[in-house]
Structures are given as C-alpha cells and as structure tokens.
VEXLUMMAR-85659 format. One line per field, with one value per atom (N, C-alpha, C, CB): x, z, y; residue number from 1. Coordinates in steps of 0.05 Angstrom, whole numbers, plus 5000, padded with zeros to 4 digits. Glycine has a CB too. Example, Ala and Ser with C-alpha at 12.3 -4.5 7.8 and 13.67 -1.06 7.14 Angstrom:
REM VEXLUMMAR-85659
east (5264  5246  5264  5226  5257  5273  5258  5282)
up (5156  5156  5156  5181  5142  5143  5157  5114)
north (4886  4910  4934  4911  4955  4979  5001  4988)
n (1  1  1  1  2  2  2  2)
//
This chain:
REM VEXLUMMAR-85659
east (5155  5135  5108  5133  5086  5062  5043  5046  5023  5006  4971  5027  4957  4934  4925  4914  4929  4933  4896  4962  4886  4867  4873  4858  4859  4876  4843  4897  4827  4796  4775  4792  4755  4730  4721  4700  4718  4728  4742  4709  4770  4793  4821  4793  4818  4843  4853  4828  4879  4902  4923  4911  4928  4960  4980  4970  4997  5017  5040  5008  5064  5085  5094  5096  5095  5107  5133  5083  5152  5168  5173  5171  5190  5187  5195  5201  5176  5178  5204  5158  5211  5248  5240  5280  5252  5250  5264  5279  5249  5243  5257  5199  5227  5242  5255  5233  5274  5279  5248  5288  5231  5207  5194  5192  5208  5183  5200  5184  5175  5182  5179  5179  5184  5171  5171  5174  5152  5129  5129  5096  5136  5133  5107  5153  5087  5054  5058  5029  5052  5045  5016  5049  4998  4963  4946  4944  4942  4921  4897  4918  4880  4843  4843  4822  4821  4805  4790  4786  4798  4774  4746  4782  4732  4708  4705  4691  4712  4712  4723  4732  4743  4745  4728  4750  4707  4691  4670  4679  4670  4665  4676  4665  4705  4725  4725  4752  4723  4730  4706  4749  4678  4656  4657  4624  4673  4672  4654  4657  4642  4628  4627  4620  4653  4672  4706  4680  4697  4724  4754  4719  4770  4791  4807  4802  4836  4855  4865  4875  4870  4887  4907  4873  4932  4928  4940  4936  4936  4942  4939  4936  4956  4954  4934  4992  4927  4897  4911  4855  4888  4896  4910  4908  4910  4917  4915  4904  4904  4897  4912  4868  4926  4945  4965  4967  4964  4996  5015  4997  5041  5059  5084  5062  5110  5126  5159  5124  5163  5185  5214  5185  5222  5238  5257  5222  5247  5271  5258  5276  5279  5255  5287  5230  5277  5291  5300  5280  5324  5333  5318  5352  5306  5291  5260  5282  5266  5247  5260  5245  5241  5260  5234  5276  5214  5192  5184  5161  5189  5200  5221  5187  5228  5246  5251  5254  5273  5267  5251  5283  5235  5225  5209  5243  5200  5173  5150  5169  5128  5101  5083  5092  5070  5055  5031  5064  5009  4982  4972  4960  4968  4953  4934  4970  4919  4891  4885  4874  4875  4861  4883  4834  4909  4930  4942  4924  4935  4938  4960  4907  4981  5000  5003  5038  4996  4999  5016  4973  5022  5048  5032  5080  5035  5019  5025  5028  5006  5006  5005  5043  4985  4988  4967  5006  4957  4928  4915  4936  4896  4889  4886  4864  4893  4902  4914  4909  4934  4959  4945  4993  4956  4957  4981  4952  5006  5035  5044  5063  5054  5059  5090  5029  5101  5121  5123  5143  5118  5126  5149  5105  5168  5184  5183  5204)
up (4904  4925  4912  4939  4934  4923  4919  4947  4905  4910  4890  4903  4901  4888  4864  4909  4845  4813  4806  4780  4794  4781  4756  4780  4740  4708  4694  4701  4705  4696  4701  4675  4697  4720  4715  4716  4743  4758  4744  4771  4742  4738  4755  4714  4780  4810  4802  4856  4815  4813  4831  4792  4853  4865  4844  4885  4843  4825  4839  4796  4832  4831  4818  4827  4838  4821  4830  4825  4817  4820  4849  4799  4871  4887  4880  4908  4888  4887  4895  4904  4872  4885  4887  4862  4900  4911  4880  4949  4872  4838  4859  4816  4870  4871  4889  4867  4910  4935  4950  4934  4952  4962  4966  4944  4952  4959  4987  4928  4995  5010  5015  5023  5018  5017  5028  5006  5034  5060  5065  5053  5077  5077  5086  5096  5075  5086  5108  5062  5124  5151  5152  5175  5151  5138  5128  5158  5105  5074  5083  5047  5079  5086  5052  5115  5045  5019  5021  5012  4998  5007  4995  4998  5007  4999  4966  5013  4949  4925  4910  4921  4917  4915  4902  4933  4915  4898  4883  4913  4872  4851  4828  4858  4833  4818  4809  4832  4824  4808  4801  4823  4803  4794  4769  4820  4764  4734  4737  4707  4758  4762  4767  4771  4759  4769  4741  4804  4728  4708  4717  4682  4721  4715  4704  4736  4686  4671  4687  4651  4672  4685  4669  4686  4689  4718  4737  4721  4758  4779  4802  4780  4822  4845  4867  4861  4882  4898  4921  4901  4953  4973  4976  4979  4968  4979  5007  4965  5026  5051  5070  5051  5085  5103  5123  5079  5140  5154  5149  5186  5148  5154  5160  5125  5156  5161  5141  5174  5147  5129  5132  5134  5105  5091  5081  5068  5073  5053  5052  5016  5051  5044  5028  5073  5006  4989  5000  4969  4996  5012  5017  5004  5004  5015  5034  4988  5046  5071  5091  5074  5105  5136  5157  5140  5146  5166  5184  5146  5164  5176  5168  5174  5187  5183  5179  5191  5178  5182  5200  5183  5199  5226  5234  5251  5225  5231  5229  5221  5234  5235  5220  5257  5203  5190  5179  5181  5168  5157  5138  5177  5122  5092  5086  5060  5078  5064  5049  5073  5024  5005  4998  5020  4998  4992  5007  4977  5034  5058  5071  5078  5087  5106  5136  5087  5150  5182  5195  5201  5213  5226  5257  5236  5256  5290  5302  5306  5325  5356  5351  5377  5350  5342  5335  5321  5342  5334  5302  5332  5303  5272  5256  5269  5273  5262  5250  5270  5231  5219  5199  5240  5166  5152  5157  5127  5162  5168  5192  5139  5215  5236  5240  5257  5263  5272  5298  5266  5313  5346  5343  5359  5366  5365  5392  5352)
north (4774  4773  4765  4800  4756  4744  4775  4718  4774  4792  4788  4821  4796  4790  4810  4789  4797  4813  4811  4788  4849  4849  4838  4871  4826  4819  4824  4775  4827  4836  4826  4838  4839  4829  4801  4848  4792  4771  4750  4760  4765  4757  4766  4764  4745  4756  4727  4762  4731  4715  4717  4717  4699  4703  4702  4678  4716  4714  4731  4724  4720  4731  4753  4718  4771  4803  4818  4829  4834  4842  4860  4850  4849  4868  4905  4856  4920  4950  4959  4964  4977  4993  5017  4995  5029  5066  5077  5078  5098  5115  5138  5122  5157  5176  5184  5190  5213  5222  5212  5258  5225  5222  5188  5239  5174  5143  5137  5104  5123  5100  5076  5102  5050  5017  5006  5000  5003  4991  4962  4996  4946  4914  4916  4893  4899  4895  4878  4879  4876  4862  4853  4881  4868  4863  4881  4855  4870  4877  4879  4852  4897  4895  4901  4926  4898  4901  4926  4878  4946  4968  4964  4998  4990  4983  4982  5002  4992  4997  4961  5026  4954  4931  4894  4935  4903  4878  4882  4858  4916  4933  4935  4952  4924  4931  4900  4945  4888  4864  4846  4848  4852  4836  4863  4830  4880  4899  4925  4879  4927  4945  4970  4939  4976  4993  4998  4974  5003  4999  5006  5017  4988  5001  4981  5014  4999  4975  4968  4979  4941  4913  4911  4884  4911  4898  4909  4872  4912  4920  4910  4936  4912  4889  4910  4876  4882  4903  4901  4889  4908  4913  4939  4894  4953  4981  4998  4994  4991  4992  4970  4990  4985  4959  4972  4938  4956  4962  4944  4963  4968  4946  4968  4920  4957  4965  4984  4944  4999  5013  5003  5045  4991  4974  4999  4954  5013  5031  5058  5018  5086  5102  5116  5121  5145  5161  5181  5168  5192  5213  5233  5222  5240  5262  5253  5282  5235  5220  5230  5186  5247  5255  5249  5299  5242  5247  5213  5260  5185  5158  5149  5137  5132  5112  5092  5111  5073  5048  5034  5040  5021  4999  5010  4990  5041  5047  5034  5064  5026  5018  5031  5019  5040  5051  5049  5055  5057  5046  5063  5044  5048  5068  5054  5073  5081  5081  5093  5085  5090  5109  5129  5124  5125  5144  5162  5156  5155  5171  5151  5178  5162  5142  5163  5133  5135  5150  5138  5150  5153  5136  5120  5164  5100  5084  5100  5056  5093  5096  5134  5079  5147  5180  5183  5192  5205  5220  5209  5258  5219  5217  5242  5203  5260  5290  5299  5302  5276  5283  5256  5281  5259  5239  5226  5244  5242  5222  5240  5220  5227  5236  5210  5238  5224  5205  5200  5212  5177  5160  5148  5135  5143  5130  5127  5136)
n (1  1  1  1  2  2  2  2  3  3  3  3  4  4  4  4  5  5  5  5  6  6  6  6  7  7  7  7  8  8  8  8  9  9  9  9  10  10  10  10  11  11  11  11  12  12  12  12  13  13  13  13  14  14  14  14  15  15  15  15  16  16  16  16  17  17  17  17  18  18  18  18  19  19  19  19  20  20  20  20  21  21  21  21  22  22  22  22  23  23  23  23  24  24  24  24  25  25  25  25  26  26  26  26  27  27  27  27  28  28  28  28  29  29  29  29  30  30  30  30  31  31  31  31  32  32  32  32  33  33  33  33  34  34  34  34  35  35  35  35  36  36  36  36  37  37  37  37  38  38  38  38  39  39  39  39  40  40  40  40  41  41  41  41  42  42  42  42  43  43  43  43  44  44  44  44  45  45  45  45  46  46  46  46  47  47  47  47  48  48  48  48  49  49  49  49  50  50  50  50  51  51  51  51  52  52  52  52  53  53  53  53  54  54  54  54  55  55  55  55  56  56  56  56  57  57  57  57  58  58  58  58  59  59  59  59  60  60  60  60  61  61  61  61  62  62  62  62  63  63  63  63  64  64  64  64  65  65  65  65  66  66  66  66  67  67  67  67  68  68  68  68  69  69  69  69  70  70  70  70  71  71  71  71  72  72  72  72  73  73  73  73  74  74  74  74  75  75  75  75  76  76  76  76  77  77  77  77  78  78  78  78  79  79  79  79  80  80  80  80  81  81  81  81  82  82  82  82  83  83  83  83  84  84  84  84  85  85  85  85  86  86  86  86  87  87  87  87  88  88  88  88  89  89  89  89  90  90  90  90  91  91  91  91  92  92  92  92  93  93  93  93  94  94  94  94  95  95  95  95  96  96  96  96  97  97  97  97  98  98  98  98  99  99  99  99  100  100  100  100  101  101  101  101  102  102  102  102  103  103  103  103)
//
C-alpha cells in the first residue's frame, strides 16, 4: 500500500509500505477511506517537533474494518470507524464513548 513516509524534517515521501497484519488478540485493521493531517503534523515535519524516522503520517482518519483479533468483540467487519489521536469511535453514535458500536 501507498502511504506518506516521515524520513526527516522536510523529508515526506509517497512510498510503498508493507501492508499491516493483526500481532495481537486485541488489534484491529482499518482500511483508510480518508486521512486528515493532525495538527502536530507540519511541526513534525518542518523538524520542529522531533521525532524518529520513519514513520508513516496521517494518523487521524476514517475508514473501514478489514480484520480484527480474536479477542475483538466490540467491531466487526465492515464497520465504519474514525480515529484520532489514538482514540477509535465507532460512526453514526454519540461522542460519549471513545469506541462504541451501530449497526
């Protein structure tokens, strides 16, 4: 898959990276549907902001659940979902919950 690689300040790159496999019971993997940039983001990459490289950016996004680990009982497949800042919510549902479930 494509993804936009930090490689160091102002140093971004499309590049080709390995698609993500489910490690533990607990992951789940998300197909992106749409990437926003967070705010921290063009901090990070004009250097102003340290962190090692490399790592792919966009961390904030919806999209959709591809696979999840057995011990996932809370989505499912084909769920809709949105993360931010390390938080995942499930669409269409309050914002009362960091992960909630609609169907």
């Amino acid at each position: 898959m494509r993804a936009l690689v930090f490689r160091g300040p102002m140093a971004l790159a499309w590049e080709e990276v390995e698609t993500p496999k489910l490690v533990e019971p607990r992951d789940a993997l998300v197909r992106p549907i749409a990437v926003a940039r967070c705010d921290l983001d063009p901090a990070i990459a004009l250097g102003l902001y340290p962190m090692p490289a490399p790592f792919v950016m966009g961390h904030e996004m919806v999209g959709e659940v591809v696979a999840v680990g057995e011990a996932i009982s809370n989505v499912r497949l084909g769920d809709k979902v949105m993360k931010w800042s390390g938080k995942l919510l499930q669409l269409a549902r309050p914002l009362a919950m960091f992960v909630s479930v609609t169907r």
